[in-house]
C-alpha positions as a Markdown table, in Angstrom:
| # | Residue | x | y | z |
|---|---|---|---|---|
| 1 | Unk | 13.2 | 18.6 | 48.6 |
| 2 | Unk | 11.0 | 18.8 | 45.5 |
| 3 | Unk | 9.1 | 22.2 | 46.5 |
| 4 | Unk | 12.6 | 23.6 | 47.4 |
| 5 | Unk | 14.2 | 26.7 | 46.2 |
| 6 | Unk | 17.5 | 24.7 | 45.3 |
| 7 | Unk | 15.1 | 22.2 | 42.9 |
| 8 | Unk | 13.2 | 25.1 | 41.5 |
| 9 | Unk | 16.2 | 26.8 | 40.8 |
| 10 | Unk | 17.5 | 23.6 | 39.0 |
| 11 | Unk | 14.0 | 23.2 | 36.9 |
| 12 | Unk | 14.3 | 26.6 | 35.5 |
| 13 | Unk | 17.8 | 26.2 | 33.7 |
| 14 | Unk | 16.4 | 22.9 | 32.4 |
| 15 | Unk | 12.8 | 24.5 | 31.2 |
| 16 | Unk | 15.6 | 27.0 | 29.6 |
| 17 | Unk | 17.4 | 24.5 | 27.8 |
| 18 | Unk | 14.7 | 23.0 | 26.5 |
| 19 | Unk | 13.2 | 26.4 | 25.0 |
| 20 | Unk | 16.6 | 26.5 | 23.6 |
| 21 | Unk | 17.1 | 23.3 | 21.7 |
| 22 | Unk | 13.5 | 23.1 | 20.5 |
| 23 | Unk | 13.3 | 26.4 | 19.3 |
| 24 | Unk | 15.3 | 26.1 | 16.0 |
| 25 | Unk | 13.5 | 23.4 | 14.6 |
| 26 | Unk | 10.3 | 24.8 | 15.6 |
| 27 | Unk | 11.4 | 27.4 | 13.4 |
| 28 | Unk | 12.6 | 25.6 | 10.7 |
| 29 | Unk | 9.1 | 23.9 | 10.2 |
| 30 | Unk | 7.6 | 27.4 | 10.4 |
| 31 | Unk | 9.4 | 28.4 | 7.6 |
| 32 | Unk | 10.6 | 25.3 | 5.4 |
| 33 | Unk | 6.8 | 23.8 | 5.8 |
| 34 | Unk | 4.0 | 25.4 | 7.8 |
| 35 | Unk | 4.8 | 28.5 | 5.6 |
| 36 | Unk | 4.7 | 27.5 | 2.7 |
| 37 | Unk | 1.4 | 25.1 | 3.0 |
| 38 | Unk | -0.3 | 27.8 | 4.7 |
| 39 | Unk | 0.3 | 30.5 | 2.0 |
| 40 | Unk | -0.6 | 28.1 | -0.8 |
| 41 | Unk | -3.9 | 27.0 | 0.5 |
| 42 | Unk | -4.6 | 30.5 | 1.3 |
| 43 | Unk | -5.0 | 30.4 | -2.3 |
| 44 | Unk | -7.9 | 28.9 | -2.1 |
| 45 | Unk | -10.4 | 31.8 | -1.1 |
| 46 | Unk | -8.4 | 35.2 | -2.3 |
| 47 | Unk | -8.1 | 37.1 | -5.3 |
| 48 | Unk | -5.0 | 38.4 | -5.4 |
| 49 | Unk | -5.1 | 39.1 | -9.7 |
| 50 | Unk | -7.4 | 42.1 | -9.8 |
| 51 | Unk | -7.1 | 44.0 | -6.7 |
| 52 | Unk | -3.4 | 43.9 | -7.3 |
| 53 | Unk | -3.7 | 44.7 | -11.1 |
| 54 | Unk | -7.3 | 46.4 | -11.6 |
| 55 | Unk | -7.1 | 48.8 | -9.0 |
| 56 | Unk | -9.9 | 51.4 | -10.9 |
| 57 | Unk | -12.1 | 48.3 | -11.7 |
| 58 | Unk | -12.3 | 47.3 | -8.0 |
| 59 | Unk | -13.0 | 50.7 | -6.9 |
| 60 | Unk | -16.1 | 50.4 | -9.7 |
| 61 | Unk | -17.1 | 47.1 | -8.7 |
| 62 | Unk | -17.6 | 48.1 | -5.4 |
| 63 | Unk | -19.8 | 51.1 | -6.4 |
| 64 | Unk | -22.2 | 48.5 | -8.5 |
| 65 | Unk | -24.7 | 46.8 | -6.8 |
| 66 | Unk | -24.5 | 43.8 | -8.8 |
| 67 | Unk | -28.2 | 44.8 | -10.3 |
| 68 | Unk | -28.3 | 45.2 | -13.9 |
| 69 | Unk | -25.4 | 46.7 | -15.9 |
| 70 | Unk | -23.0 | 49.0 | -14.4 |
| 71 | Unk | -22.2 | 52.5 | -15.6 |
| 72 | Unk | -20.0 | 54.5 | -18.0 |
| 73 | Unk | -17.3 | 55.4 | -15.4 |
| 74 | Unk | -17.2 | 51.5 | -14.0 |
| 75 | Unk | -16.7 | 51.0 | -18.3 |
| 76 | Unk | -13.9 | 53.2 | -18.3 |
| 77 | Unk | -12.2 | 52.3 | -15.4 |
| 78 | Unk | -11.8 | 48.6 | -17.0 |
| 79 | Unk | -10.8 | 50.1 | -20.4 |
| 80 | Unk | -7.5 | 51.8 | -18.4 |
| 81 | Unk | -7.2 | 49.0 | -16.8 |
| 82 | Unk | -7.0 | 47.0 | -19.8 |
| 83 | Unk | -4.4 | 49.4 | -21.5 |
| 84 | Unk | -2.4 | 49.7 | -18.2 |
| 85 | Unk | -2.0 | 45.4 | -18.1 |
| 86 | Unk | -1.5 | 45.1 | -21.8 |
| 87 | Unk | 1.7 | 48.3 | -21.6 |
| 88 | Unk | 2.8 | 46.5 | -18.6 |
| 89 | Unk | 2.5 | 42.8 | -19.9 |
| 90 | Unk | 0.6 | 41.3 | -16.7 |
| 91 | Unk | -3.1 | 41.0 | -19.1 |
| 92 | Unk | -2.7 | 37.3 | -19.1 |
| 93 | Unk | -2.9 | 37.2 | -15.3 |
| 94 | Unk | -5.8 | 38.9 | -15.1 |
| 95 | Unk | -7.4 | 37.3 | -18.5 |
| 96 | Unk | -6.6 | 33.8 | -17.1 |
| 97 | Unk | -8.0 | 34.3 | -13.6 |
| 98 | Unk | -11.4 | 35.7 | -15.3 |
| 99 | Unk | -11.7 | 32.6 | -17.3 |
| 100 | Unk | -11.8 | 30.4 | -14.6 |
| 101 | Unk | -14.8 | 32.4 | -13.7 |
| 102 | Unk | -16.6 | 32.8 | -17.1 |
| 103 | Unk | -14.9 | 30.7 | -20.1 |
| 104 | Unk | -14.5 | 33.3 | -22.9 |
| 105 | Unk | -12.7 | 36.2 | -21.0 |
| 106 | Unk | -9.6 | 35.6 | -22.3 |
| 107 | Unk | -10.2 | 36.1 | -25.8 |
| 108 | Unk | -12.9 | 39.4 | -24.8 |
| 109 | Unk | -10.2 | 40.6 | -22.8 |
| 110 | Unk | -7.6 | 40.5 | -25.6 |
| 111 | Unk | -10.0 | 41.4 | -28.4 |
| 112 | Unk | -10.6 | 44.6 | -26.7 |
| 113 | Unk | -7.1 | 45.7 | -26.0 |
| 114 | Unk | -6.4 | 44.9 | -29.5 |
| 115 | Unk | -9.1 | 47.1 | -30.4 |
| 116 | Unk | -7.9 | 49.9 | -27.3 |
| 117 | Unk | -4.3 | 49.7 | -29.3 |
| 118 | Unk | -6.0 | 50.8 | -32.5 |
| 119 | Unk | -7.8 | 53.7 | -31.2 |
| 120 | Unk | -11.3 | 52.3 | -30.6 |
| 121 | Unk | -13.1 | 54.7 | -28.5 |
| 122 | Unk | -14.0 | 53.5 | -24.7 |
| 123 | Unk | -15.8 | 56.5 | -22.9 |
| 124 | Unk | -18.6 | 54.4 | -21.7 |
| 125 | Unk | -20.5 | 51.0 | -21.9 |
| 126 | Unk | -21.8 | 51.3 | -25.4 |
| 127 | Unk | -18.1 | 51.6 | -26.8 |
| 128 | Unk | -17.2 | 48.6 | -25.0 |
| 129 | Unk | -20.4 | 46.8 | -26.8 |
| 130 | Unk | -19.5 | 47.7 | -29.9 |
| 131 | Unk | -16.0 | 46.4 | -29.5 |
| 132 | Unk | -17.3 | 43.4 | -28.2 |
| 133 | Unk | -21.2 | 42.6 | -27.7 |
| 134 | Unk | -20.5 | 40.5 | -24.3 |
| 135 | Unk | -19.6 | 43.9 | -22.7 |
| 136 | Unk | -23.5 | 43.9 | -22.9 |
| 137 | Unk | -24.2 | 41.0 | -21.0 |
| 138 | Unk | -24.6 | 40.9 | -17.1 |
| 139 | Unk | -22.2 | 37.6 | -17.0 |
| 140 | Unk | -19.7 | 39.4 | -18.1 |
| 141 | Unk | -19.7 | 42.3 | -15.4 |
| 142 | Unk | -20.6 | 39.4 | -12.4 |
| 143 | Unk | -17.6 | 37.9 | -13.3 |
| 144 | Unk | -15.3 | 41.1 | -12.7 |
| 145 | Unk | -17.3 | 41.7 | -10.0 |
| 146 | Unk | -16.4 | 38.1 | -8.3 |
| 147 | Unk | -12.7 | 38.6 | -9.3 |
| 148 | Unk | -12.8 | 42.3 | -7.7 |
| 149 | Unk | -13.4 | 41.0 | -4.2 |
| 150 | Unk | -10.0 | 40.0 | -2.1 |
| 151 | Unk | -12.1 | 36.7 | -0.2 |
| 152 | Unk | -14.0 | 34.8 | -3.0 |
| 153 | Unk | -15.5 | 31.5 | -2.5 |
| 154 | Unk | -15.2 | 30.6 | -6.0 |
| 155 | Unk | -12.7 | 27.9 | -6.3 |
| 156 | Unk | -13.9 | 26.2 | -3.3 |
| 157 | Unk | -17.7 | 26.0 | -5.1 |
| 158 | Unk | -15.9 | 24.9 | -8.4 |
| 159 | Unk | -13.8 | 22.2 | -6.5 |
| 160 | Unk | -17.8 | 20.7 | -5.1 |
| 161 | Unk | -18.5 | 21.2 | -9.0 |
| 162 | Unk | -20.6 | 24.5 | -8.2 |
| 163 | Unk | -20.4 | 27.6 | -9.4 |
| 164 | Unk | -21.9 | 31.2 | -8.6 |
| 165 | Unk | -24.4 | 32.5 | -11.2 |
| 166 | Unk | -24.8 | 36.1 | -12.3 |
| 167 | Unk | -27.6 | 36.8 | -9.4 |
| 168 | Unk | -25.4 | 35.0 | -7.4 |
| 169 | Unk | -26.6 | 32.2 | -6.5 |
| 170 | Unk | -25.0 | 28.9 | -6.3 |
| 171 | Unk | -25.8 | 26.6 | -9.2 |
| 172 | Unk | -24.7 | 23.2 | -10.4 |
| 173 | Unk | -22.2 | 22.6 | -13.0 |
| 174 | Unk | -22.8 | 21.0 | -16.4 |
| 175 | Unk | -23.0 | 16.9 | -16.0 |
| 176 | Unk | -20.3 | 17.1 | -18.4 |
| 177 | Unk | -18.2 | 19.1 | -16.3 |
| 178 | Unk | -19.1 | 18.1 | -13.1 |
| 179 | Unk | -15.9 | 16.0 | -12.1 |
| 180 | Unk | -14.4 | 17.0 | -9.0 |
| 181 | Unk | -17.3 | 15.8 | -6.6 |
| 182 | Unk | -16.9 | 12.1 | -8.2 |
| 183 | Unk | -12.8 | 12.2 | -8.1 |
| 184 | Unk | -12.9 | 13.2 | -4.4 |
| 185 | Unk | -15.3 | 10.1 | -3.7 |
| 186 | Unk | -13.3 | 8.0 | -5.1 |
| 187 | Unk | -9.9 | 8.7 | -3.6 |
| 188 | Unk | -11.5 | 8.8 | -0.3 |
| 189 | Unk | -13.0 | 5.4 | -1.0 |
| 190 | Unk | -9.7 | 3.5 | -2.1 |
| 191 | Unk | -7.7 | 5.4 | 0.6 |
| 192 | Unk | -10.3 | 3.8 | 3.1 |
| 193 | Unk | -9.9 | 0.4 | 1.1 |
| 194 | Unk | -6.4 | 0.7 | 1.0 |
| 195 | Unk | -6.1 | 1.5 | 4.8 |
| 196 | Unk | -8.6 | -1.4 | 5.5 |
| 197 | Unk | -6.6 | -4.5 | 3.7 |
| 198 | Unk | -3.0 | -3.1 | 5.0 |
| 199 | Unk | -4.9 | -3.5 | 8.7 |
| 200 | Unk | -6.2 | -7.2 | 7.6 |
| 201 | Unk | -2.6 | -8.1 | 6.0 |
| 202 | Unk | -0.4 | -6.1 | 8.7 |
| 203 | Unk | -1.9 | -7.4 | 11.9 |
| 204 | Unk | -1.2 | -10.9 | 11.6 |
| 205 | Unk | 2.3 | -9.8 | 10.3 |
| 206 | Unk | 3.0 | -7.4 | 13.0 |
| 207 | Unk | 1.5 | -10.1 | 15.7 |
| 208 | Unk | 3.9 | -12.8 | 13.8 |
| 209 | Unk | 6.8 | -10.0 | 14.4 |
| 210 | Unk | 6.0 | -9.1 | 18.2 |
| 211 | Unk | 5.9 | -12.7 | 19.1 |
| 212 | Unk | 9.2 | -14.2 | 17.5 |
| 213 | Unk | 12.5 | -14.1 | 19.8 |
| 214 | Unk | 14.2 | -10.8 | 19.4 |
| 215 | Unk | 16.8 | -11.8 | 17.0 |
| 216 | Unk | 14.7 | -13.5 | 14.4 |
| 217 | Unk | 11.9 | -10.6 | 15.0 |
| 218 | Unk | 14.7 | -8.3 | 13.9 |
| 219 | Unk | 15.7 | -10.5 | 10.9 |
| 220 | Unk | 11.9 | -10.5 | 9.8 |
| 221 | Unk | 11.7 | -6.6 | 10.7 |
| 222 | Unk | 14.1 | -6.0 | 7.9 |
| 223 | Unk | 12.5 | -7.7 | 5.6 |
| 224 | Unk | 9.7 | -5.6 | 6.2 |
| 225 | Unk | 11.7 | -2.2 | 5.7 |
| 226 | Unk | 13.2 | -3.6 | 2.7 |
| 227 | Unk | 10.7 | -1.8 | 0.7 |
| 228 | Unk | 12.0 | 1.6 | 2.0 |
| 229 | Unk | 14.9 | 1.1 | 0.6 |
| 230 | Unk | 13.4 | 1.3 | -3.1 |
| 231 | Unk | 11.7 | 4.1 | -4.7 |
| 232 | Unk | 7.9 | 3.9 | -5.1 |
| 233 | Unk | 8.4 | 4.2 | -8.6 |
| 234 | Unk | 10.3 | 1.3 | -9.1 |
| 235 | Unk | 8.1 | -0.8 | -6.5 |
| 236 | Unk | 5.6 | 0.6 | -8.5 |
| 237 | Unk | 7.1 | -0.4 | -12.1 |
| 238 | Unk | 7.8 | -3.7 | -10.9 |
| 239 | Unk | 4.2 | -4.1 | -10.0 |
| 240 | Unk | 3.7 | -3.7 | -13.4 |
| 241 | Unk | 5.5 | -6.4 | -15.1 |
| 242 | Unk | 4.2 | -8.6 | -12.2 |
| 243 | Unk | 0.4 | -8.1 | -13.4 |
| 244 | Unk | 0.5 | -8.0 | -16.9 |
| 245 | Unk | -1.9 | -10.3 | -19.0 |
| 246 | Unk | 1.6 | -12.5 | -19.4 |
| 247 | Unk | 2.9 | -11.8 | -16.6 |
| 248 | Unk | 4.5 | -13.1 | -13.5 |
| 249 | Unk | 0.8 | -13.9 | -11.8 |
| 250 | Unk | -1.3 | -14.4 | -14.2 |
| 251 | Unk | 0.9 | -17.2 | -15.5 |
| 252 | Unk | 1.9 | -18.7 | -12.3 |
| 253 | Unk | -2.2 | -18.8 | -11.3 |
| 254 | Unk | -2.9 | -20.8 | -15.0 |
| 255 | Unk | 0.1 | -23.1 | -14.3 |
| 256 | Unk | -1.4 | -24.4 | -11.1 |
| 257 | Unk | -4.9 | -24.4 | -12.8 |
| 258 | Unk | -6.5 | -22.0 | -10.5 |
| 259 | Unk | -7.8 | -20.0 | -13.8 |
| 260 | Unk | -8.2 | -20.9 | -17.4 |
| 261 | Unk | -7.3 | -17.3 | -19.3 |
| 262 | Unk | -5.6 | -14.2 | -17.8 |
| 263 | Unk | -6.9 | -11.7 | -15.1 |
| 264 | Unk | -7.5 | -8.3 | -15.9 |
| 265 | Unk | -5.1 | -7.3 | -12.6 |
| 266 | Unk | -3.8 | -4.0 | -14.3 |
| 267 | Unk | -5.3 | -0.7 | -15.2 |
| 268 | Unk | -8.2 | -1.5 | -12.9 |
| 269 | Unk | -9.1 | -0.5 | -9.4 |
| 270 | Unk | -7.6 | -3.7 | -8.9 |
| 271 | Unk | -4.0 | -3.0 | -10.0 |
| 272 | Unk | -4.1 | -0.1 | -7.7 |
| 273 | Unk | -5.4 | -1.7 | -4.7 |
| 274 | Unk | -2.6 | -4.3 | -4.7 |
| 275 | Unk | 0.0 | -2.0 | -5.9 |
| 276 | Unk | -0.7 | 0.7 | -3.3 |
| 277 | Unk | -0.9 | -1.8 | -0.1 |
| 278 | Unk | 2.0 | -3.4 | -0.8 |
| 279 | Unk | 3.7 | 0.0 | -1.2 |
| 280 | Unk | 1.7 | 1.5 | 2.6 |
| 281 | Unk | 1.6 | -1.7 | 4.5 |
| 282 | Unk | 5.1 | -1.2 | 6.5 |
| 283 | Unk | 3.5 | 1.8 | 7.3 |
| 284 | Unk | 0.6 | 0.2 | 9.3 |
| 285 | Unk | 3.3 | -3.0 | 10.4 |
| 286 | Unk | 5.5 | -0.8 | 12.3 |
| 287 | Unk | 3.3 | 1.1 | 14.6 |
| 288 | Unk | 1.4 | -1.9 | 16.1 |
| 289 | Unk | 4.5 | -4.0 | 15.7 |
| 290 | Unk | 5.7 | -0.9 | 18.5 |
| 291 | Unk | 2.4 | -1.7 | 20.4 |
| 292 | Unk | 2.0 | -4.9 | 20.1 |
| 293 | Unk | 6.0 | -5.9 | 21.2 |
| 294 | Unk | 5.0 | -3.6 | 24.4 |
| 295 | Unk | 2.1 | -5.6 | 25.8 |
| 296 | Unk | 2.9 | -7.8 | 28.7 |
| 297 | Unk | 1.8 | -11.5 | 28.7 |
| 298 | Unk | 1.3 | -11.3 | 31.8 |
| 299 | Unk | -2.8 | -10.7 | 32.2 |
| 300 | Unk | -3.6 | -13.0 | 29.2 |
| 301 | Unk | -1.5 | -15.7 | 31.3 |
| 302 | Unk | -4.2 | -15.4 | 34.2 |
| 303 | Unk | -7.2 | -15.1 | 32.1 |
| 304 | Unk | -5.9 | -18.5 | 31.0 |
| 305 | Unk | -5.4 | -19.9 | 34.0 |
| 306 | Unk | -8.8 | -18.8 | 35.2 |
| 307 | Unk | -9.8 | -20.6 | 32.3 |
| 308 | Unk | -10.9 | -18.5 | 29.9 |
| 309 | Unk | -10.4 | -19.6 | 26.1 |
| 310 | Unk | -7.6 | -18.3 | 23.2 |
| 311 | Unk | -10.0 | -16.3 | 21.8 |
| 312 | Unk | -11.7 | -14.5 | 24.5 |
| 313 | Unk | -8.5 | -14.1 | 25.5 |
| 314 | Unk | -7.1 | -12.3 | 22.6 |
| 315 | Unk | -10.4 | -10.2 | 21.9 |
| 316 | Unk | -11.1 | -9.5 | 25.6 |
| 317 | Unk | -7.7 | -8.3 | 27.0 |
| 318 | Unk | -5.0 | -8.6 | 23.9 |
| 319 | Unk | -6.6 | -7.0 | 21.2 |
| 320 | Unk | -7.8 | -3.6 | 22.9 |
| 321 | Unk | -4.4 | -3.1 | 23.5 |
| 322 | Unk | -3.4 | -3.0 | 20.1 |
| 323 | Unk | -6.1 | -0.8 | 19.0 |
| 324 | Unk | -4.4 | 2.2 | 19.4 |
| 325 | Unk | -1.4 | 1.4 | 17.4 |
| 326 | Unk | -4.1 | -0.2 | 14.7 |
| 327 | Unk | -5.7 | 3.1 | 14.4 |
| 328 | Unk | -2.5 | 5.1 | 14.7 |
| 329 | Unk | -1.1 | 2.4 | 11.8 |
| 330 | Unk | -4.8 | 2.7 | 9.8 |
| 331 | Unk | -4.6 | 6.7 | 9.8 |
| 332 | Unk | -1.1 | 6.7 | 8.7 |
| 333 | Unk | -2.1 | 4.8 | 5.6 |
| 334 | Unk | -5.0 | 7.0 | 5.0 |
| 335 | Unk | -3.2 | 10.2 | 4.8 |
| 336 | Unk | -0.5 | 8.7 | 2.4 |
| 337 | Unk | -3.3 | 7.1 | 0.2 |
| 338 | Unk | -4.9 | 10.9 | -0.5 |
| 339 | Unk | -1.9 | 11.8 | -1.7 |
| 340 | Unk | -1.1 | 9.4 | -4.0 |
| 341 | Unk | -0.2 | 9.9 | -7.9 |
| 342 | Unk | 2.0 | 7.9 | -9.7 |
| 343 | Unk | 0.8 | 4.5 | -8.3 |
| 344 | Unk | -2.9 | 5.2 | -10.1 |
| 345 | Unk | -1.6 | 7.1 | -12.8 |
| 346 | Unk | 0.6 | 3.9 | -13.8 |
| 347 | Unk | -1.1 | 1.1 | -12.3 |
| 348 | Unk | -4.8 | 2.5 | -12.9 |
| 349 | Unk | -6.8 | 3.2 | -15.7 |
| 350 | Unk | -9.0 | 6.4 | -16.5 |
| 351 | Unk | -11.4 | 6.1 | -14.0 |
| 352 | Unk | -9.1 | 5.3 | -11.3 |
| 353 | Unk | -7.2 | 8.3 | -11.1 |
| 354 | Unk | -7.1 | 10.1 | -8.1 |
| 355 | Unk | -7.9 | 14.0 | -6.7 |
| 356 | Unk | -3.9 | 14.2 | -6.4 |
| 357 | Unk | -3.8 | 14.1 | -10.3 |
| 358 | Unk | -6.1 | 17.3 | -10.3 |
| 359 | Unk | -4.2 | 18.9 | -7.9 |
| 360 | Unk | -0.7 | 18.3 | -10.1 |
| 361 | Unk | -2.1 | 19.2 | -13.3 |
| 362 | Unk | -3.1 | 22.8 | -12.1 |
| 363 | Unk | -0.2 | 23.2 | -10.4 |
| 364 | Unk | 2.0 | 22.3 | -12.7 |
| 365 | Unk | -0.3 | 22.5 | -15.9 |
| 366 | Unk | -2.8 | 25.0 | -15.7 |
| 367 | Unk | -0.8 | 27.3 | -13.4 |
| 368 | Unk | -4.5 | 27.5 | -11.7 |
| 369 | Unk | -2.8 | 27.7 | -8.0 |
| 370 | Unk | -6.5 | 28.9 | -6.1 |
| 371 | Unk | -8.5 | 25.3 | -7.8 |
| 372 | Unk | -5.1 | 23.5 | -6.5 |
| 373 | Unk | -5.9 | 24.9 | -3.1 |
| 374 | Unk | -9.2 | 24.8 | -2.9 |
| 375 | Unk | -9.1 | 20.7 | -4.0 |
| 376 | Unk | -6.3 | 19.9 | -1.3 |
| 377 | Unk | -8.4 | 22.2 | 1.9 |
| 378 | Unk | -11.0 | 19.6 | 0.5 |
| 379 | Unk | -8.2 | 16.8 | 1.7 |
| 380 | Unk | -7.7 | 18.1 | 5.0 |
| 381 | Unk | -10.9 | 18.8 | 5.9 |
| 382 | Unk | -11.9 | 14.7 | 5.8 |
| 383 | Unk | -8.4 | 13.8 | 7.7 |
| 384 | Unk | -9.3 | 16.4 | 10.2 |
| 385 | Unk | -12.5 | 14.3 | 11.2 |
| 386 | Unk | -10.3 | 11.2 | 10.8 |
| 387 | Unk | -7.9 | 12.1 | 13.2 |
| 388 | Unk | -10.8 | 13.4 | 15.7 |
| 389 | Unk | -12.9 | 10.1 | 15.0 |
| 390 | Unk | -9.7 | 7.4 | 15.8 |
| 391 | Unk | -8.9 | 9.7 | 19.0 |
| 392 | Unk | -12.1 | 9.3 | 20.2 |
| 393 | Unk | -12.3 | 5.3 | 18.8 |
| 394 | Unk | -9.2 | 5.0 | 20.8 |
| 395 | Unk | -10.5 | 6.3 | 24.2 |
| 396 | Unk | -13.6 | 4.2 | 23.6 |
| 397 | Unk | -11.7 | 1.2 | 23.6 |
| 398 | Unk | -12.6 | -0.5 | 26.8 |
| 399 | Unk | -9.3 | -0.6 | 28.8 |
């Protein structure tokens, strides 16, 4: 009997096993992913440079009240601290992670333990002045003072092309630095493009695939996994010949008269948009293809026979049955698209380049981990409410 010792006895070996076998996996994504992820975006809001390497400066910082200058003793704590970097060869860290803050630093920073190594006297703030006249100037002291803390929300203002003034207030950037805001816009707009003309291309293709006999479905099936089977570079390369201004399109359009002189089809939004659905759209075919193959024909045969129409058919009783897969397929596409980079960095031209650029370049580049962060917490934070929003579109769907 289900409630009896004998079966509870039998569950509990089984709940065992199950602990057992999922376990090391769970733990192998804790460390080989969830790790990782979660200690570089931590990188977005902490300041691990100067607490770690200014020890005497943070102790000063958090003495000044941010109001005017600070004093002599908060002057010669960052005059050790200088020396102590430069002997121990970790300046630059500090230098780089203060010009982020205030452009300049790097060379005052320098300049001043060039002028420390000589012998220049640093017993209070008017030595560091004469060294250097920007010792002088509040900016300079409200940027240590925004390095100083361990929690900063600097790169995360930078990354909405803000930043925090010497009163601290939050200002606008420069027009001609302001970037970030309009790269984020646009890679959430062609992701959302993107995802909308896989969902127009791969529906009819996945409804073409669920309703062929099962051994020409799988012969078509391949054909759609055949792009799997080829880097994206290459897919992406190809797409490249294919829309040149003598290429493969253009002059196949002109030889059937459908246009008189070439397209512009590459390094455009264009190019990318066609590039990047081809290269995402098995990705939207193959979970409603799932969906779609498990709906019984059943119920549309009786709202026939009780004569309703193809089409009320299909949009009445078919089609919000495949709504879940089409979101599921749709959100799938989404998430890839934000993280694309070589297919607009190839196929695109200036102004088609997408956040994931920024986010490789100070990786890689820069070496400017917290604005890498900062950018991809921006990423999540839109995919978050996507994933919320197609849960709830999907229990909206009427059943």
């Amino acid at each position: 009997m289900p409630g009896s010792p004998a079966s509870a006895g039998t569950a509990r070996p089984r709940a065992w096993w199950t602990f057992a076998v999922t376990v090391p996996l769970a733990l192998f994504l804790l460390v080989t992913f969830v790790g990782p992820v979660a200690m570089m975006l931590v990188r977005g809001f902490t300041n691990p440079e100067l607490p770690a390497l200014w020890p005497q400066t943070v102790a000063a910082m958090e003495r000044w009240n941010g109001d005017g200058l600070p004093d002599d003793a908060a002057a010669r704590a960052v005059a050790q601290d200088i020396a102590a970097t430069r002997r121990a060869g970790t300046l630059s860290r500090v230098a780089n992670r203060l010009n982020y803050d205030m452009v300049g630093s790097r060379s005052l920073l320098y300049r001043t333990a060039d002028q420390l190594d000589q012998g220049a006297a640093a017993s209070g703030l008017a030595d560091l002045g004469r060294i250097d006249p920007r010792w002088q100037e509040r900016r300079t002291w409200a940027a240590i003072r925004h390095g100083s803390a361990p929690v900063t929300s600097f790169y995360l203002w930078a990354a909405l092309d803000r930043r925090m003034a010497a009163d601290g207030t939050i200002q606008r950037v420069e027009p001609a630095q302001a970037v970030f805001v309009d790269v984020l816009l646009r890679t959430f707009k062609i992701s959302l493009v993107v995802a909308l003309l896989c969902a127009l291309l791969g529906y009819p293709l996945a409804y073409l695939l669920a309703t062929q006999p099962e051994r020409r479905a799988n012969l078509l099936l391949i054909l759609v996994l055949l792009p799997f089977w080829t880097s994206a570079l290459v897919r992406t390369t190809a797409w490249v010949v294919l829309l040149q201004s003598e290429g493969v399109v253009n002059n196949m359009l002109q030889q059937v008269g459908a246009i008189d002189a070439p397209l512009a089809l590459i390094y455009n939004r264009l190019g990318v948009y066609i590039a990047m659905t081809h290269v995402l759209l098995p990705f939207l075919v193959l979970p409603l293809y799932g969906v779609m193959r498990g709906i019984s024909n059943v119920e549309m045969r009786a709202a026939s026979s009780l004569g309703a129409n193809p089409f009320t058919v299909f949009r009445r009783i078919y089609f919000p049955q495949t709504v879940p897969g089409l979101i599921a397929g749709m959100i799938i596409v989404f998430t890839l698209s934000l993280g694309y980079y070589i297919t607009p960095a190839l196929v695109g031209g200036g102004a088609d380049q997408m956040i994931s650029g920024s986010i490789a370049f100070y990786t890689n580049q820069s070496l400017n981990w917290g604005m890498a962060a900062a950018l991809s917490l921006l990423l999540m934070l839109p995919l978050a409410l996507m994933l919320y929003a197609g849960r709830y579109l999907t229990r909206a769907v009427p059943a």
